[in-house]
N, CA, C and O of each residue as an XYZ file, in Angstrom:
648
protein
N      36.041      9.801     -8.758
C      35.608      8.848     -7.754
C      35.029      9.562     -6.531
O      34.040      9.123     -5.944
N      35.818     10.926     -6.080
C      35.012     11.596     -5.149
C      33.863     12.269     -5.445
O      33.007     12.590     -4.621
N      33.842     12.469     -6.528
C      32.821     13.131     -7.350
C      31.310     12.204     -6.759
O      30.410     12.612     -6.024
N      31.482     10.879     -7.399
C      30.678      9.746     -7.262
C      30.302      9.371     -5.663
O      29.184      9.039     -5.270
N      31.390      9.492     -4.925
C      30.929      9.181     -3.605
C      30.066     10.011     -3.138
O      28.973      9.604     -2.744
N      30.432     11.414     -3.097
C      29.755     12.348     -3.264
C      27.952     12.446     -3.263
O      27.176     12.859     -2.401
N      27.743     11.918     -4.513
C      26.406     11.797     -4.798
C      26.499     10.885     -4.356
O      26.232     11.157     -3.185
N      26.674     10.001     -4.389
C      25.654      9.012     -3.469
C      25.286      8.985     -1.886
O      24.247      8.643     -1.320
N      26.276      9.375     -1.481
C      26.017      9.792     -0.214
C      24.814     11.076     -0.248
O      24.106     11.004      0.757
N      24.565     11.821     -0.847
C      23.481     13.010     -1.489
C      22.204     12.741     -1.439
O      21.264     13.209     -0.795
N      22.376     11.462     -2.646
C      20.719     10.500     -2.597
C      20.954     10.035     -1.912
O      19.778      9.888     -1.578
N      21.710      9.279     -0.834
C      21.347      8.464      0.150
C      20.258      8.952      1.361
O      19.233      8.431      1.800
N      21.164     10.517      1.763
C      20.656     11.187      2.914
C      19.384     11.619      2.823
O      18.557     11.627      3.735
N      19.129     12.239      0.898
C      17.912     12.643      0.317
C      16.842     11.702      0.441
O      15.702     11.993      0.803
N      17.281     10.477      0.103
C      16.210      9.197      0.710
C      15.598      8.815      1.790
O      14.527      8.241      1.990
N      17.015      9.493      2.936
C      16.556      8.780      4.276
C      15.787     10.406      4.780
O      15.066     10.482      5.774
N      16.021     11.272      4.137
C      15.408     12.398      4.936
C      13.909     12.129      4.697
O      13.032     12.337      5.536
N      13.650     11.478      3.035
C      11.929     11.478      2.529
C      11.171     10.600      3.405
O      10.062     10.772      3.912
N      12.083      9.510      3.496
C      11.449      8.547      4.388
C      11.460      9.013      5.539
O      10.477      8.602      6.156
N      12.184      9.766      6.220
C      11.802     10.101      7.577
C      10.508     10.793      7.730
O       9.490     10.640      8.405
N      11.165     12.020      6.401
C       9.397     12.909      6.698
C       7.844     11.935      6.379
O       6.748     12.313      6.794
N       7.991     11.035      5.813
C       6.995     10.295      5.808
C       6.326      9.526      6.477
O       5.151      9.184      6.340
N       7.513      9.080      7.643
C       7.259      8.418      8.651
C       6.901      9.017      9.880
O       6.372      8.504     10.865
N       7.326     10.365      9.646
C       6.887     11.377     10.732
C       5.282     12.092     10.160
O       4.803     12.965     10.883
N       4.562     11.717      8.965
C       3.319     12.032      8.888
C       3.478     13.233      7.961
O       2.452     13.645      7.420
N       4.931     14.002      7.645
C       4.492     14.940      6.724
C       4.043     15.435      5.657
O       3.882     16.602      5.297
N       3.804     14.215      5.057
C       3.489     14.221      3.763
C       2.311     13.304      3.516
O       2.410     12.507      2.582
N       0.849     13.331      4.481
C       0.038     13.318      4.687
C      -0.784     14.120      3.694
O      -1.593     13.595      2.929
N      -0.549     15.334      3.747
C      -1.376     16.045      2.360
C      -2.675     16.575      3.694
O      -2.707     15.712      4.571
N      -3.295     17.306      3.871
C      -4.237     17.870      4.533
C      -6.210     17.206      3.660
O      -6.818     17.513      2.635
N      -6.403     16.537      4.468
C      -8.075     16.029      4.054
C      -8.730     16.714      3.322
O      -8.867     17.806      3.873
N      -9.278     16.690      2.266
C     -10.489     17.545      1.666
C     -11.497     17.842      2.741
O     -11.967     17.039      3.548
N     -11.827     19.504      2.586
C     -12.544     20.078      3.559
C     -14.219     19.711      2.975
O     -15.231     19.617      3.670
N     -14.114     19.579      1.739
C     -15.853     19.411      1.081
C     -16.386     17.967      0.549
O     -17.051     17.754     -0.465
N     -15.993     17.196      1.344
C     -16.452     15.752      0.748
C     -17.520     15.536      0.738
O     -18.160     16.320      1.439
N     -18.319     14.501      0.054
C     -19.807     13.997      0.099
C     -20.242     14.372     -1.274
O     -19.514     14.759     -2.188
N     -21.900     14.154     -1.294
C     -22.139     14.194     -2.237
C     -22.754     15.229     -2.214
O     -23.317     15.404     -1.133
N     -22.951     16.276     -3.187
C     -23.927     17.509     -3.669
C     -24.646     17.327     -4.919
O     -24.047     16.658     -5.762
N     -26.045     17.866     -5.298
C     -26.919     17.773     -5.777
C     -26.277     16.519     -7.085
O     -25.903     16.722     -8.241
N     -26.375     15.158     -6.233
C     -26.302     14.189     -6.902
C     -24.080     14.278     -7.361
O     -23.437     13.309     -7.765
N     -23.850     14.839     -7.259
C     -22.203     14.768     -7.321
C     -21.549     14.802     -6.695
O     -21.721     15.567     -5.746
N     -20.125     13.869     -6.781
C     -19.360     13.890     -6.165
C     -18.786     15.151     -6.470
O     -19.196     15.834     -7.409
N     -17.659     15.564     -5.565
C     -16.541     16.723     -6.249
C     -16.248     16.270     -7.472
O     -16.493     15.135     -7.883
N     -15.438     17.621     -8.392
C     -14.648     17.210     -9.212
C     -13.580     16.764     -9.689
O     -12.721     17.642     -9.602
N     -13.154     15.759    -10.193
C     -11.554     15.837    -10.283
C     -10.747     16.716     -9.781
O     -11.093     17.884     -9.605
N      -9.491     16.228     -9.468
C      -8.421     16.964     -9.175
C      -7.899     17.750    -10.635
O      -7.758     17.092    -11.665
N      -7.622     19.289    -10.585
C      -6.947     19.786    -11.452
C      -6.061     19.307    -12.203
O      -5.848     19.517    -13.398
N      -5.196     18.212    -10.979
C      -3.850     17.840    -11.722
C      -4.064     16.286    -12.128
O      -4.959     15.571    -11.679
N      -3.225     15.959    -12.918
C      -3.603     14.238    -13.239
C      -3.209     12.895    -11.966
O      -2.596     11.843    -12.150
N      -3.898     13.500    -10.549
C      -3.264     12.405     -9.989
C      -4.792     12.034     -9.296
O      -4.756     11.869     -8.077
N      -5.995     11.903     -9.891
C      -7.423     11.143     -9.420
C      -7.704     11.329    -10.643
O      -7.243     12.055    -11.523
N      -9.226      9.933    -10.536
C      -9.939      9.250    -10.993
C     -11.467      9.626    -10.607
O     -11.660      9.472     -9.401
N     -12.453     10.019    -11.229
C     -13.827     10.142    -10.871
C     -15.061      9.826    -11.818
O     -15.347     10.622    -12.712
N     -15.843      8.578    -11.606
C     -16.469      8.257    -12.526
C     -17.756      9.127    -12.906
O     -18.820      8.733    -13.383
N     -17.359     10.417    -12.560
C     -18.331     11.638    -12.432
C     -17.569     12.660    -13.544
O     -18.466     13.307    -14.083
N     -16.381     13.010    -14.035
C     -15.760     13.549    -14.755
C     -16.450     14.115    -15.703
O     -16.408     15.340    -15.822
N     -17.217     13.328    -16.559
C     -17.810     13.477    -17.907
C     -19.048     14.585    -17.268
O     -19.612     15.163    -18.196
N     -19.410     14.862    -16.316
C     -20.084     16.060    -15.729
C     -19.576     17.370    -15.724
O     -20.140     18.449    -15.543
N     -18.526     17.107    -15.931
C     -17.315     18.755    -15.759
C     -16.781     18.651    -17.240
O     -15.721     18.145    -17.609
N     -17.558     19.125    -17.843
C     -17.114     19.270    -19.433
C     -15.910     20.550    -19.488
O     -15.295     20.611    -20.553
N     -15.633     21.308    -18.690
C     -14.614     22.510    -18.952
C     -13.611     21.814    -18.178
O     -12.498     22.255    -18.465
N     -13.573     20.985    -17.392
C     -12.217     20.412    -16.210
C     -11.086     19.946    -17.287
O     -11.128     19.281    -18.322
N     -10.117     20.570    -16.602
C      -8.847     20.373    -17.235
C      -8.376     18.898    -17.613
O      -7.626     18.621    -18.549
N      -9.099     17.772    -16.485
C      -8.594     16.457    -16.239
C      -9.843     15.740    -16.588
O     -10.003     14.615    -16.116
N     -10.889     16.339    -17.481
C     -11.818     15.534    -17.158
C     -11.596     14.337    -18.053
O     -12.226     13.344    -17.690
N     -10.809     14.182    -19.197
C     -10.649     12.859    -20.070
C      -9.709     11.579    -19.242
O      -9.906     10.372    -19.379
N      -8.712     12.190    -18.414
C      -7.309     11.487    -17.536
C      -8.233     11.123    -16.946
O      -8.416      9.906    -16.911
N      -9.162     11.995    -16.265
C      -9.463     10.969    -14.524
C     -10.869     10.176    -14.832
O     -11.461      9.486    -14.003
N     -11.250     10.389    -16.064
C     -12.447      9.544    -16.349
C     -12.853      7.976    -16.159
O     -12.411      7.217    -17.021
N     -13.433      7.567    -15.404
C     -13.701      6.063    -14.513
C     -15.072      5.486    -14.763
O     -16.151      5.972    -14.424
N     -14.865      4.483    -15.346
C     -16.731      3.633    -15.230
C     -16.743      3.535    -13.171
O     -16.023      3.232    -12.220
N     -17.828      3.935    -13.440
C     -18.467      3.842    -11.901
C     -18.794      1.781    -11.956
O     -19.049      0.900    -12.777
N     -18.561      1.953    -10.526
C     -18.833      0.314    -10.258
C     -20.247     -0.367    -10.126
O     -21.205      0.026     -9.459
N     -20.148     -1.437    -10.890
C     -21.350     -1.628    -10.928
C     -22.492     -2.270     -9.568
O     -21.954     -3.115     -8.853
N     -23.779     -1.960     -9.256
C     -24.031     -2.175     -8.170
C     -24.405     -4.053     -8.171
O     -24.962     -4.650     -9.092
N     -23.978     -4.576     -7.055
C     -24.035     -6.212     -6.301
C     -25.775     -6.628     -6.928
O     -26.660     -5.844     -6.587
N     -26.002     -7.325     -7.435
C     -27.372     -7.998     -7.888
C     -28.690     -6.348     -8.066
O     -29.848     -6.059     -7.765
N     -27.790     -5.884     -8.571
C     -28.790     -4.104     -9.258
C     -29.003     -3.418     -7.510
O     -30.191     -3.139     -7.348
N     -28.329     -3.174     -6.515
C     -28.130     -2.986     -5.372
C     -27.109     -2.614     -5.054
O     -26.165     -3.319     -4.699
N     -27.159     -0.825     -5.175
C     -25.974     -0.331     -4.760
C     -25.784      0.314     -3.565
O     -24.887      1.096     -3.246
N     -26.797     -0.127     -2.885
C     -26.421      0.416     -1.399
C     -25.776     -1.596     -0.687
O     -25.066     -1.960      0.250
N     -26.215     -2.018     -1.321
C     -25.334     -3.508     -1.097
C     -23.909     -3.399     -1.383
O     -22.948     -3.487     -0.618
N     -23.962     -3.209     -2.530
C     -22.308     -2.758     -2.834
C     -21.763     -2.086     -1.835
O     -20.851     -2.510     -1.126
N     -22.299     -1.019     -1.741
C     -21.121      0.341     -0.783
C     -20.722     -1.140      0.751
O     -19.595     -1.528      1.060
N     -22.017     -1.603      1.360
C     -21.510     -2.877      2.236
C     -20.399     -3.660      1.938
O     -19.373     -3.849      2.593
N     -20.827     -4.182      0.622
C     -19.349     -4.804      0.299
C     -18.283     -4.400     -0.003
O     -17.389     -5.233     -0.154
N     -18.004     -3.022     -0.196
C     -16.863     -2.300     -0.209
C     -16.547     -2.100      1.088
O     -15.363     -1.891      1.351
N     -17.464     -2.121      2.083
C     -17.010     -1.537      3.362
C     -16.238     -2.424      4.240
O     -15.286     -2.046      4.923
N     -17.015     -4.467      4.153
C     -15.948     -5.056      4.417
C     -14.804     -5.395      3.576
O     -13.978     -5.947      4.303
N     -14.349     -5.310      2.292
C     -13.927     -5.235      1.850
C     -12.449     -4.384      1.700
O     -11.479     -4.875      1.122
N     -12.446     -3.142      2.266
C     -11.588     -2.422      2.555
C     -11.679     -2.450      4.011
O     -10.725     -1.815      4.459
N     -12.438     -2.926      4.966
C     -11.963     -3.276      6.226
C     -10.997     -3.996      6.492
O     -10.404     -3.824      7.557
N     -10.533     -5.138      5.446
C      -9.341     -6.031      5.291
C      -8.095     -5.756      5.362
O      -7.197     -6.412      5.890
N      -8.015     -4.029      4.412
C      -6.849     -4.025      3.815
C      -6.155     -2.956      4.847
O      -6.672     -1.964      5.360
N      -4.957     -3.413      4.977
C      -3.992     -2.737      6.202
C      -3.571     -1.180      5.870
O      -3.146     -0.526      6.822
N      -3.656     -0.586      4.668
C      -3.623      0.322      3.657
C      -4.691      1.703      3.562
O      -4.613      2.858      3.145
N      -5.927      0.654      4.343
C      -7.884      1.563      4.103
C      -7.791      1.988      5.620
O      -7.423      1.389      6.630
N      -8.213      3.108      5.407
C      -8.943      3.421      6.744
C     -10.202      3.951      6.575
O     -10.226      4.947      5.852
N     -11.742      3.414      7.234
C     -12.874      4.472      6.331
C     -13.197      5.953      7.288
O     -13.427      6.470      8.382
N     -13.102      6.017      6.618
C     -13.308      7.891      7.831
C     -14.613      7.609      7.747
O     -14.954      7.339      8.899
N     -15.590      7.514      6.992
C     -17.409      7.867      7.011
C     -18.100      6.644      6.240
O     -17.809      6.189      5.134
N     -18.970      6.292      7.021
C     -19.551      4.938      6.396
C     -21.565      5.108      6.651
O     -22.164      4.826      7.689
N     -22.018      5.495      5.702
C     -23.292      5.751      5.565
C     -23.859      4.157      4.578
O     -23.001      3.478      4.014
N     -25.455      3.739      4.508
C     -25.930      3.251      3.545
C     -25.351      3.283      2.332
O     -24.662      2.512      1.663
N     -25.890      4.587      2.185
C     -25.106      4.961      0.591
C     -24.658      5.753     -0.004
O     -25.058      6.400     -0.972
N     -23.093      5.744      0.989
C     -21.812      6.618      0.658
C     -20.743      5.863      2.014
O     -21.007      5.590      3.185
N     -19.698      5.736      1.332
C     -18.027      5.514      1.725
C     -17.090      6.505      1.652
O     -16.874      7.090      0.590
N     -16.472      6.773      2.732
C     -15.243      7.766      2.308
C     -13.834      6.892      3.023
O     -13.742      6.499      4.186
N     -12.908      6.764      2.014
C     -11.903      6.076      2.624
C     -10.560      6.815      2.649
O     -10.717      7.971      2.255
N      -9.570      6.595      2.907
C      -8.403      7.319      2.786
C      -7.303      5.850      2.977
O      -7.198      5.087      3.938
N      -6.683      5.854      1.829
C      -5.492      4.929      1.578
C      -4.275      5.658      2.026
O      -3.887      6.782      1.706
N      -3.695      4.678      2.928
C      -2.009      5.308      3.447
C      -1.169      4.639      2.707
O      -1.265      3.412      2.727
N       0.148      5.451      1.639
C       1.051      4.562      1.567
C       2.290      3.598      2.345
O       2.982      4.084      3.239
N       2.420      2.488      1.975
C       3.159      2.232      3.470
C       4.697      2.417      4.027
O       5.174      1.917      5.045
N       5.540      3.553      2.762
C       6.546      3.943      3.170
C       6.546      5.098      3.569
O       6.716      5.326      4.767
N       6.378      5.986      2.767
C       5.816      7.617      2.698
C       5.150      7.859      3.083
O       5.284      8.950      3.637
N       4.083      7.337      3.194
C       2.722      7.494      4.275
C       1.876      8.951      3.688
O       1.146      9.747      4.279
N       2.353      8.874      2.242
C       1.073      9.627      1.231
C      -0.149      9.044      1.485
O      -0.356      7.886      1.847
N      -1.182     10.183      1.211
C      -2.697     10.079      2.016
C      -3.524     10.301      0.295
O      -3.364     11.252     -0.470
N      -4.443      9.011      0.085
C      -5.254      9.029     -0.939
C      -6.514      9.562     -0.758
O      -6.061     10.101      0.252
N      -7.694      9.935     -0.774
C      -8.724      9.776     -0.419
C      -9.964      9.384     -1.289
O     -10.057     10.027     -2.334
N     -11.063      8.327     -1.023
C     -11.523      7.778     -2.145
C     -13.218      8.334     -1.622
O     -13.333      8.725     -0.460
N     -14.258      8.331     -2.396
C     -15.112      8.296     -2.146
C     -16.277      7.259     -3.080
O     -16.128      7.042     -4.282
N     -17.441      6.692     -2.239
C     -17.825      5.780     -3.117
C     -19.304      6.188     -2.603
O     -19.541      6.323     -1.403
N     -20.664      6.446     -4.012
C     -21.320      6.786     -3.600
C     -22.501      6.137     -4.520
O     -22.476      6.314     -5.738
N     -23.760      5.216     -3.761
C     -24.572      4.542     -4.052
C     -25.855      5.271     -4.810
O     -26.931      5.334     -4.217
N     -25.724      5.735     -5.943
C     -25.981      6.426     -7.279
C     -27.797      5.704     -6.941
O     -27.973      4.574     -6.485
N     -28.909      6.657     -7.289
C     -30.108      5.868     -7.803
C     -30.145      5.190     -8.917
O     -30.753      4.172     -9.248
N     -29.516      5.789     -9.379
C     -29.658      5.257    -10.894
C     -29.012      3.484    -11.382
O     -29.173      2.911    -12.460
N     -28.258      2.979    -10.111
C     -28.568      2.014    -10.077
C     -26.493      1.356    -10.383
O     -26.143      0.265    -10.832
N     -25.773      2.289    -10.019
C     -24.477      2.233     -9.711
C     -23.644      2.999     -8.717
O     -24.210      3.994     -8.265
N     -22.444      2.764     -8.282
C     -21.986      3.089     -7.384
C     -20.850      4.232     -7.982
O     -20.132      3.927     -8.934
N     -20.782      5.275     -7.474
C     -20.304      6.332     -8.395
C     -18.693      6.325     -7.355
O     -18.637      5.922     -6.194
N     -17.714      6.789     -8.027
C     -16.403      6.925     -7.317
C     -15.656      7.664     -7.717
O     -15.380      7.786     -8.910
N     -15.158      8.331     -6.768
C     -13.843      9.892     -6.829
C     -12.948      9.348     -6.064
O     -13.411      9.156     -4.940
N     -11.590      8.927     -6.204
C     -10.596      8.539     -6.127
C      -9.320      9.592     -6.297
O      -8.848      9.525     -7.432
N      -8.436     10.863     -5.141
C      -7.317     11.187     -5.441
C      -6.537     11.803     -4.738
O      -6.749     11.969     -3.537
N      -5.608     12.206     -5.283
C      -3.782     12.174     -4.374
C      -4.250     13.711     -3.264
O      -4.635     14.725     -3.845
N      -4.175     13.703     -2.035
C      -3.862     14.904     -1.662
C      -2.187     15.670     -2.669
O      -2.151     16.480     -3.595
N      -1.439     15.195     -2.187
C      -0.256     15.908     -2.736
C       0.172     15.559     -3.897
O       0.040     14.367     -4.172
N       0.752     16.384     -4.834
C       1.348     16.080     -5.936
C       1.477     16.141     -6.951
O       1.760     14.945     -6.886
N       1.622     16.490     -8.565
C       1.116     16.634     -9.728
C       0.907     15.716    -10.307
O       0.425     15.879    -11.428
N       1.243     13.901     -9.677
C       0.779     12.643    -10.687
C       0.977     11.467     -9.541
O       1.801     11.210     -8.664
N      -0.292     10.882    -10.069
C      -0.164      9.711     -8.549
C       0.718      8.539     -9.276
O       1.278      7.775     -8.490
N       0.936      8.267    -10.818
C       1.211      7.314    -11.304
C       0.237      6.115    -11.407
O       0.490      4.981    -10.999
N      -0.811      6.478    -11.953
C      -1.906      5.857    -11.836
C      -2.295      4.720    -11.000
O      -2.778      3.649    -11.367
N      -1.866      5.322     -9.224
C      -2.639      4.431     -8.355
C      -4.213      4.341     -8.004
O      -4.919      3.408     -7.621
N      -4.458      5.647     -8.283
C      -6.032      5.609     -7.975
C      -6.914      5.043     -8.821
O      -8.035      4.781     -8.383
N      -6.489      4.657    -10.590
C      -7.174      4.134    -11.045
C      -6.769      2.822    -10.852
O      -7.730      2.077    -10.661
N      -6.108      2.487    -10.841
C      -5.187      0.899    -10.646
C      -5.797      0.301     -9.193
O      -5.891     -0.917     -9.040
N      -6.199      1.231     -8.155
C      -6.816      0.574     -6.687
C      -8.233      0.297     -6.886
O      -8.751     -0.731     -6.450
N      -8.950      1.295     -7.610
C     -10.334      1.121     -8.019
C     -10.507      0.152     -9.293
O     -11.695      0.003     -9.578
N      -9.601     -0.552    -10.139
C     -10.024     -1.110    -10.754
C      -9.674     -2.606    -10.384
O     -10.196     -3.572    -10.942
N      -8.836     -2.676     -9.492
C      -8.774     -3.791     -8.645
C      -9.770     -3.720     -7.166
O      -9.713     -4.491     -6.208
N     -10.475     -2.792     -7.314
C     -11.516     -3.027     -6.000
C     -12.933     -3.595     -7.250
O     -13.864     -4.260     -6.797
N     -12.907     -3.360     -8.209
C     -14.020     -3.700     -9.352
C     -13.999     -5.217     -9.517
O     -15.033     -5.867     -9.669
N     -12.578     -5.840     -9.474
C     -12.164     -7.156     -9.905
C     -12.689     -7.824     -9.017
O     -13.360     -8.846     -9.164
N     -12.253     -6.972     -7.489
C     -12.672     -8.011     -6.256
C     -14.294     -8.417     -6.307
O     -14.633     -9.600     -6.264
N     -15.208     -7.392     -6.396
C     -16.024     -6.908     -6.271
C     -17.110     -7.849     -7.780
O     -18.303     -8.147     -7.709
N     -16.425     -8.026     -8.641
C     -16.703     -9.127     -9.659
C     -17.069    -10.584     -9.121
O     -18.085    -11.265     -9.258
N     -15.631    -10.853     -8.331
C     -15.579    -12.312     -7.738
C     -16.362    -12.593     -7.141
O     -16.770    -13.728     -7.387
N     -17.027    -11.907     -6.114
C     -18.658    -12.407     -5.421
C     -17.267    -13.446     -4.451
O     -17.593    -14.243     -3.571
């Protein structure tokens, strides 16, 4: 029975310490220093399985390129610098988005979680070719638990509804 009290009191403190550091910003994860787009690409996937990039299938040697593989979104009436707009109010809504960079045609957002206050960062970029291309992933961690594809494929749904 002391054994048991024991631990729980263990995970308890272990809980309240995570949540503290989270609430104190430490587990923020530090911003990608190279965002944007280069000769037509986004970055590549994250090494580890915790992003999504509908650019993947470009990095034929990437470790993650099958995990983080994403249909890019499709552009608003063949208008994907319209889209990136409607993504922009769109995640202006959500208490969660913050956009760090808002061009014609390119978005960079960063999702906060709202206990831990883990830092996502998404990018959305208005493709010629006539779609909106997206890199979606975890600063910290070895697995997001597939939030980044799960946020982008519910920003697709919204983005359906008109």
């Amino acid at each position: 029975m002391r054994l048991l009290r024991w631990l729980a009191a263990v995970l308890l403190g272990g809980a309240l310490l995570l949540l503290a550091a989270g609430q104190a910003g430490l587990l923020r994860g530090t911003p990608p220093g190279d965002p944007g787009v280069r000769d037509g690409r986004l970055k590549p996937p994250s090494a580890t399985p915790n992003s999504v990039s509908s650019q993947a299938a470009l990095y034929p040697d990437h470790p993650q390129r099958t995990y983080a593989q994403i249909d890019p979104l499709p552009a608003t009436d063949g208008d994907p610098r319209a889209t990136i707009a409607r993504l922009a109010t769109l995640l202006a809504e959500r208490p969660d988005a913050r956009i760090v960079e808002q061009r014609p045609d390119y978005l960079r957002v960063e999702f906060t979680t709202r206990w831990l206050k883990f830092v996502d960062d998404a990018e959305f970029w208005a493709d010629p070719t006539g779609v909106v291309q997206v890199r979606s992933a975890s600063r910290l961690g070895e697995s997001d638990l597939g939030v980044n594809r799960e946020r982008v494929e519910a920003l697709r749904a919204q983005l359906a509804q008109r």
